[in-house]
Residue frames relative to the residue before (quaternion, step in Angstrom):
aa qw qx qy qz dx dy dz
X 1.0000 0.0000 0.0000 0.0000 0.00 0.00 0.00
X 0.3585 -0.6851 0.6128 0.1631 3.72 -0.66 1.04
X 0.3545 0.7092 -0.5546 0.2525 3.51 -0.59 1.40
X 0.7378 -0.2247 0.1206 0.6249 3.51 -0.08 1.05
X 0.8163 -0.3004 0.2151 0.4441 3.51 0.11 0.45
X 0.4063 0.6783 -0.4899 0.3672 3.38 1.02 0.32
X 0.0998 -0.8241 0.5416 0.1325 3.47 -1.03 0.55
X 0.7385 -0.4012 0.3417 0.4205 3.69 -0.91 0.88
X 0.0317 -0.7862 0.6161 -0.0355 3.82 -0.36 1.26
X 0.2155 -0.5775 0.6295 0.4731 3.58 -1.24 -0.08
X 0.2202 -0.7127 0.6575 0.1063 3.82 -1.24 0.38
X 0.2074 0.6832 -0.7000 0.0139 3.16 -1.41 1.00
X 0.5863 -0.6257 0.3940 0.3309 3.62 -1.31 0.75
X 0.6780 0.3803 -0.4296 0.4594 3.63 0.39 0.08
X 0.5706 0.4627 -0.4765 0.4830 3.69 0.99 0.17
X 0.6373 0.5127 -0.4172 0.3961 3.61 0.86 -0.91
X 0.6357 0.5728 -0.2802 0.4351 3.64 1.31 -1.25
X 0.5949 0.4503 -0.4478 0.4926 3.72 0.79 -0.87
X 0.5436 0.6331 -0.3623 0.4152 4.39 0.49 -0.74
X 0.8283 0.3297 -0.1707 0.4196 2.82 0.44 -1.29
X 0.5356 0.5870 -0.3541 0.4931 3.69 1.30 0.02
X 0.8135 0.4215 -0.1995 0.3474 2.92 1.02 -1.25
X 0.5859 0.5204 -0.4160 0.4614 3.59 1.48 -0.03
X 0.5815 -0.6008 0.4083 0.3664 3.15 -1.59 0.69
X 0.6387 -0.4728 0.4251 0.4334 3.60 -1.35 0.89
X 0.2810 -0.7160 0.5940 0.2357 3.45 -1.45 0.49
X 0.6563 -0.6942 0.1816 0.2333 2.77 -0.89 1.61
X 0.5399 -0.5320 0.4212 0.4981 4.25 -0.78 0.91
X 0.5664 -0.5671 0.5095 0.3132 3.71 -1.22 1.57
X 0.0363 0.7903 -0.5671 -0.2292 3.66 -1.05 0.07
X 0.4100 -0.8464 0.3297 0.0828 2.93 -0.63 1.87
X 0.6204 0.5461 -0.4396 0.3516 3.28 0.95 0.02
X 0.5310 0.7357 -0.3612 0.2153 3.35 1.41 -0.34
X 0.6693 -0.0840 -0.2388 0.6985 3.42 1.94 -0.02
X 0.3355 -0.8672 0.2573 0.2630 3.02 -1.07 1.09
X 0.3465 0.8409 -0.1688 0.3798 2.93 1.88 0.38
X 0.5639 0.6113 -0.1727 0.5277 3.16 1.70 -1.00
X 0.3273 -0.7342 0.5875 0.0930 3.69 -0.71 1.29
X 0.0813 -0.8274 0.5304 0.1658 4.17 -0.24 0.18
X 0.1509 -0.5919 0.7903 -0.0484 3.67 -0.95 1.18
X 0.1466 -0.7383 0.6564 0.0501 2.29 -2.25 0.33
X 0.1976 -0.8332 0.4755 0.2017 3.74 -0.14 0.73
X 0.1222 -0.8469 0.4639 0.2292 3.45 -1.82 -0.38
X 0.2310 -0.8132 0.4684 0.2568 3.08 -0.32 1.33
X 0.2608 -0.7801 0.5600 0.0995 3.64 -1.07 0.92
X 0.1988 0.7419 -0.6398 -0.0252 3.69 -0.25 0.31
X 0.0443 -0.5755 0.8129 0.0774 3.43 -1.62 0.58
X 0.6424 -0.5661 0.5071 0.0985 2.83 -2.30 -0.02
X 0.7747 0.3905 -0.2154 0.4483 3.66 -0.74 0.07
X 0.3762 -0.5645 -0.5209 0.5181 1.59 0.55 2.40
X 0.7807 -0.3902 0.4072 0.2692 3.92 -1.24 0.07
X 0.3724 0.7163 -0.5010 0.3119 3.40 0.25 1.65
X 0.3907 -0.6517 0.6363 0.1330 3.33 -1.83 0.29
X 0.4634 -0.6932 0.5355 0.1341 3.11 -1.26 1.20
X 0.0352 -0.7200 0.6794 -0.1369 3.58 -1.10 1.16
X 0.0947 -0.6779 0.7243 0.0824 3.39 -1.48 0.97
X 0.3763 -0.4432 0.7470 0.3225 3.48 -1.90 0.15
X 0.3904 -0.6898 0.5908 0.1507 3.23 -1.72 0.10
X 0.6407 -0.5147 0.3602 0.4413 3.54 -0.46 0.48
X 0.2482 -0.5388 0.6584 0.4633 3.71 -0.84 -0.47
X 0.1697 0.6391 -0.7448 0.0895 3.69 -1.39 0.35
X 0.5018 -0.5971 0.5402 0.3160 3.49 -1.40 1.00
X 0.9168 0.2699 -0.1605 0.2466 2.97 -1.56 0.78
X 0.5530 0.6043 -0.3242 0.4732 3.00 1.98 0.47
X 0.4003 -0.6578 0.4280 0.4731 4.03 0.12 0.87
X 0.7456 0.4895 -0.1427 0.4290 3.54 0.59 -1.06
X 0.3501 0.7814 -0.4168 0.3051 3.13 0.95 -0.16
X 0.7843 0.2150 -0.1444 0.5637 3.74 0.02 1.49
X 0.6040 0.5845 -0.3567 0.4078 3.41 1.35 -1.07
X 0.5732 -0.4470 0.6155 0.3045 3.23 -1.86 0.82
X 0.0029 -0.8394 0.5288 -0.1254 3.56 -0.72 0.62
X 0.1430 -0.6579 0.6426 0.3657 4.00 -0.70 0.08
X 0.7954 -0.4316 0.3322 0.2660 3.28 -1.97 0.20
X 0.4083 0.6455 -0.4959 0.4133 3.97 -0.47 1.22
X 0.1430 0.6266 -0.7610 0.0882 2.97 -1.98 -0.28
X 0.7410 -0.4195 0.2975 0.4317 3.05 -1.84 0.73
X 0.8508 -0.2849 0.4413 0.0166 2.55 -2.70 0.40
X 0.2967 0.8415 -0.4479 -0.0565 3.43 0.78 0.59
X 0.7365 -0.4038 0.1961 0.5060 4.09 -1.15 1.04
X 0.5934 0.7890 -0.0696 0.1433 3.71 1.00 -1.18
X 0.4548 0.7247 -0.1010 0.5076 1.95 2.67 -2.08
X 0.0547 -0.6319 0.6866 0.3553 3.45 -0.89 -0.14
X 0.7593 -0.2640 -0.0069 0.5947 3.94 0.76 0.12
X 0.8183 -0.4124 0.0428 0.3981 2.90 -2.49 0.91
X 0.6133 0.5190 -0.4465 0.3938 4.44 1.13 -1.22
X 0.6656 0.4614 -0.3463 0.4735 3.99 0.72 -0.47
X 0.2531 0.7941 -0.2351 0.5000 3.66 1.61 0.26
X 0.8233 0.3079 0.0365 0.4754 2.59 -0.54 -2.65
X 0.6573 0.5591 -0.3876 0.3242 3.93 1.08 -1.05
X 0.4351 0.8432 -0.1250 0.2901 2.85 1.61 -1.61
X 0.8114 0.3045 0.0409 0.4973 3.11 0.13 -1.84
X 0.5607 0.5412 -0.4573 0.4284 4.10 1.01 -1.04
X 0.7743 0.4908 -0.1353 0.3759 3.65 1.00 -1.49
X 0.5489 0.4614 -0.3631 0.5950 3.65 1.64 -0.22
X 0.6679 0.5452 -0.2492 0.4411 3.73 0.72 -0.91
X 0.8278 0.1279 0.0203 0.5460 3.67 0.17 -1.52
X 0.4394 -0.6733 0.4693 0.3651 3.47 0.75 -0.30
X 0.3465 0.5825 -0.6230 0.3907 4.12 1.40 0.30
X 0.2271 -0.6246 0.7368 0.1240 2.87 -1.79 0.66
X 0.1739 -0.8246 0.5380 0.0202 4.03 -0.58 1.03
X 0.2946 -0.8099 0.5071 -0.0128 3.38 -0.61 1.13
X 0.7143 -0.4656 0.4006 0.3354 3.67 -0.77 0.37
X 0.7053 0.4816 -0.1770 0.4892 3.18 0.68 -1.16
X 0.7976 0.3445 -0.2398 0.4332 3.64 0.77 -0.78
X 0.1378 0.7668 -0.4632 0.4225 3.43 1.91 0.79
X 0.3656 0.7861 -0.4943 -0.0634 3.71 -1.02 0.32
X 0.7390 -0.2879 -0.0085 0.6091 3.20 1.50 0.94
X 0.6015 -0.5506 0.5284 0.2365 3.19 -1.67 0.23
X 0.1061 -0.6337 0.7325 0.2248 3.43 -1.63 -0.46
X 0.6156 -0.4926 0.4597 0.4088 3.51 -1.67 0.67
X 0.6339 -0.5212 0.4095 0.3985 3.30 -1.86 1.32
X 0.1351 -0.7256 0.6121 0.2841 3.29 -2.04 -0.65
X 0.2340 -0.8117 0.5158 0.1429 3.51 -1.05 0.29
X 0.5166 -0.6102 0.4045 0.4441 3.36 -0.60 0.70
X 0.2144 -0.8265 0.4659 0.2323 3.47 -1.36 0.34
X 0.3285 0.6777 -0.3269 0.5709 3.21 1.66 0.44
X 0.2798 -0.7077 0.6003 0.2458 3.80 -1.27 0.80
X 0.3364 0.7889 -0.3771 0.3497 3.45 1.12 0.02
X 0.7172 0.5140 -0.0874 0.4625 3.14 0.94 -1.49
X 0.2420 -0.7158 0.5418 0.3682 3.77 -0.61 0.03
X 0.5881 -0.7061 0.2947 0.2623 3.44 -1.38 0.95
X 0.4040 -0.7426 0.4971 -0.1957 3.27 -0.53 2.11
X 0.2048 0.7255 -0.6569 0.0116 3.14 -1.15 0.44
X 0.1617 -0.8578 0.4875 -0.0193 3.81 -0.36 1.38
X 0.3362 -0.7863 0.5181 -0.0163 3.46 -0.78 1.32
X 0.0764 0.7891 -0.5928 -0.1415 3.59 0.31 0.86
X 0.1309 -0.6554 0.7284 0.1510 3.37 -1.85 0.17
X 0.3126 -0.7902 0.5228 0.0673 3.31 -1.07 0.73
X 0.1090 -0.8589 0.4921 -0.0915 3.69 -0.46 0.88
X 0.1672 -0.8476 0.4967 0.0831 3.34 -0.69 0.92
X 0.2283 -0.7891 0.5557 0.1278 3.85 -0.54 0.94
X 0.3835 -0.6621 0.5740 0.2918 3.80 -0.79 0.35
X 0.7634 -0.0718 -0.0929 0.6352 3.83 1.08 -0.14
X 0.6282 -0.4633 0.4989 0.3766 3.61 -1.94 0.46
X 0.3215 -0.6338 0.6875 0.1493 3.73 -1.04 1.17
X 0.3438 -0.6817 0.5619 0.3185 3.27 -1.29 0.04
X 0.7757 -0.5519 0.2957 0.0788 3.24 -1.51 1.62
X 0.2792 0.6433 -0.7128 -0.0056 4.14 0.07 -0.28
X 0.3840 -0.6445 0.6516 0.1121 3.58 -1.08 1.03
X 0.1023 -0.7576 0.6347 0.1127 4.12 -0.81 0.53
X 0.7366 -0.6226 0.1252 0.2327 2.99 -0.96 1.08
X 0.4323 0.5763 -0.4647 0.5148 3.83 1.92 0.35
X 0.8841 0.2934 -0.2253 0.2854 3.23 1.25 -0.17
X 0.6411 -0.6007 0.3350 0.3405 3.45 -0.55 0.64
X 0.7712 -0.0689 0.2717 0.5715 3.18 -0.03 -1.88
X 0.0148 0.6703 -0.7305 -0.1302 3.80 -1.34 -0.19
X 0.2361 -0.6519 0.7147 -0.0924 3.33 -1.68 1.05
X 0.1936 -0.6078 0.7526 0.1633 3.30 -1.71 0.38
X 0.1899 -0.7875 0.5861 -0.0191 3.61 -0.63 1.13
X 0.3643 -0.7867 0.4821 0.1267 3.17 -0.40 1.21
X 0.4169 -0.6289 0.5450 0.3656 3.97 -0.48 1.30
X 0.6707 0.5029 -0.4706 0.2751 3.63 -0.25 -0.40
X 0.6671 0.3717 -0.3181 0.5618 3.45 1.47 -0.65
X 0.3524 0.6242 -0.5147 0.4704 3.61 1.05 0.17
X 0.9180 0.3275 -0.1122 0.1935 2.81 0.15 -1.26
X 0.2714 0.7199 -0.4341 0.4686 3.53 1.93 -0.45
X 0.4991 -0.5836 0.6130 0.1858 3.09 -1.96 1.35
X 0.8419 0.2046 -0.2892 0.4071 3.54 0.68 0.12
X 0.2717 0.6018 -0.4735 0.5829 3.04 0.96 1.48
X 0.8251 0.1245 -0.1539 0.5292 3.60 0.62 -0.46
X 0.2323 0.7891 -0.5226 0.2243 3.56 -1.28 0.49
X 0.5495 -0.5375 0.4131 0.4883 3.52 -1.11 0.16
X 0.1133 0.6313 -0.7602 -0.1036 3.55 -1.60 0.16
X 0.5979 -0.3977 0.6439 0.2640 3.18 -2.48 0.28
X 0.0941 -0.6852 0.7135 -0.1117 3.03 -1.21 1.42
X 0.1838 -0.6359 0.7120 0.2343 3.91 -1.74 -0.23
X 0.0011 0.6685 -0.7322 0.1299 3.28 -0.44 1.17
X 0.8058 -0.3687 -0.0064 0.4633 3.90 -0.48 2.05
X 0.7986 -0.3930 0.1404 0.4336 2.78 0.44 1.80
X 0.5440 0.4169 -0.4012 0.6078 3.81 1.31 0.29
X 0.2236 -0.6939 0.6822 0.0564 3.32 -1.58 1.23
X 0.0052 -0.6695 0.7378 -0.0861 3.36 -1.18 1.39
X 0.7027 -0.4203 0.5508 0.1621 2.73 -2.18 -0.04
X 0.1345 -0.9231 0.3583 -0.0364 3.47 -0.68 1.08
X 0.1178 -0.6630 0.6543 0.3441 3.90 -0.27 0.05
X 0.3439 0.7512 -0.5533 0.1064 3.50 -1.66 0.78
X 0.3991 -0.7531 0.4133 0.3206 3.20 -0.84 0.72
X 0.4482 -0.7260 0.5070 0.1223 3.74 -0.81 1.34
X 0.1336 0.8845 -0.4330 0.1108 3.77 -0.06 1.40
X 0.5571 -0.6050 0.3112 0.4763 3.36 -0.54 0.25
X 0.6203 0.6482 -0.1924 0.3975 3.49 1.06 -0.39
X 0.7727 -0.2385 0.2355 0.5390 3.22 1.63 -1.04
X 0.6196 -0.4756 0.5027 0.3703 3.73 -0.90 -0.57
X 0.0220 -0.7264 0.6775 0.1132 3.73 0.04 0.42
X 0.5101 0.6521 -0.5548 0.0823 3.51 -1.02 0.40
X 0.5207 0.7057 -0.3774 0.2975 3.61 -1.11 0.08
X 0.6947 -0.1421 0.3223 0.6272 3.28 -0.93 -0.88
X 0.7536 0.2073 -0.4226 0.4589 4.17 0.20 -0.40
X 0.3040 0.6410 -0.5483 0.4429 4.08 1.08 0.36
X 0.7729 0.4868 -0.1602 0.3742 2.84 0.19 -1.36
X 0.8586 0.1701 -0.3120 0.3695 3.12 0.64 -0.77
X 0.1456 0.6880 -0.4897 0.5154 3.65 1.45 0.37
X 0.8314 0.3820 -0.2296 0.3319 3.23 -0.33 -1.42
X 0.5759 0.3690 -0.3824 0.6213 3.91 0.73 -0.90
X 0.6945 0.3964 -0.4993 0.3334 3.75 -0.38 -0.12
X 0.7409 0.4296 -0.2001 0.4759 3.47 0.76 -0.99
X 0.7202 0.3316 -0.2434 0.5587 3.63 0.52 -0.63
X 0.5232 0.5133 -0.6203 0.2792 3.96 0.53 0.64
């Protein structure tokens, strides 16, 4: 796949899963270091047969930045959490109705932050999780739709690319993956992308 220097990989999920085992944990976020910084947490879900990743749309609701956005399972930090992976469980099971288990833990990826002032100041913990088979979905009502997206269409050269967004009424240029479901881009671009393109 031709992406900022990326070059045309084969990809398979038990190589991506053996990586992600094998790097050291990233280290527990410390939040006091700004106090300004809200923490979320996402989840990346991948099962097998054939090799895909779960993605929701979001409702439309007023006043939500995200509101509509393709998106992986999560949401903020709530007091309850004891931390950001009790979060990511938290939210997969309020959202899609997956319940995630220790065991199907198989590493993290480095936080993100929006890069837009638009946005309020975030910081998003992904964790990544492997299932042995697709569960079935019950969408709650922040959410729209949920999908299993097959990495192979992740990965197709014409599946990704720049597009024209309106980010507050300003149109720019985007990286994003172009699905039948939606626009992937943003903060979940981003992360999509560090998983796939390590």
């Amino acid at each position: 796949m031709l992406r900022r220097g990326w070059l045309p990989i084969p990809f398979a999920l038990a190589d991506l899963v053996e990586r992600l085992r094998a790097r050291p944990p990233e280290p527990t976020p410390l939040q006091d270091t700004d106090p300004s910084l809200i923490w979320a947490a996402v989840a990346v879900v991948l099962a097998p047969s054939p090799d895909a990743i779960l993605l929701i749309r979001r409702s439309e609701r007023f006043g939500d930045p995200w509101s509509g956005h393709m998106a992986l399972p999560g949401g903020r930090q709530d007091p309850n959490d004891s931390d950001l992976l009790s979060t990511a469980v938290r939210e997969t099971r309020e959202e899609v109705g997956v319940q995630l288990a220790s065991h199907d833990l198989v590493g993290s990826l480095s936080p993100v932050i929006p890069r837009t002032p638009v946005l309020p100041p975030i910081a998003i913990q992904p964790f990544v999780f492997l299932l042995r088979q697709r569960p079935s979905l019950v969408p709650n009502p922040e959410v729209a739709s949920a999908a299993w997206i097959e990495i192979d269409q992740l990965l197709d050269p014409l599946t990704y690319g720049e597009v024209e967004i309106e980010v507050g009424g300003i149109p720019r240029f985007v990286w994003a993956y172009r699905l039948e479901h939606g626009v992937v881009w943003g903060l979940t671009e981003r992360i999509l992308s560090s998983l796939l393109g390590k």
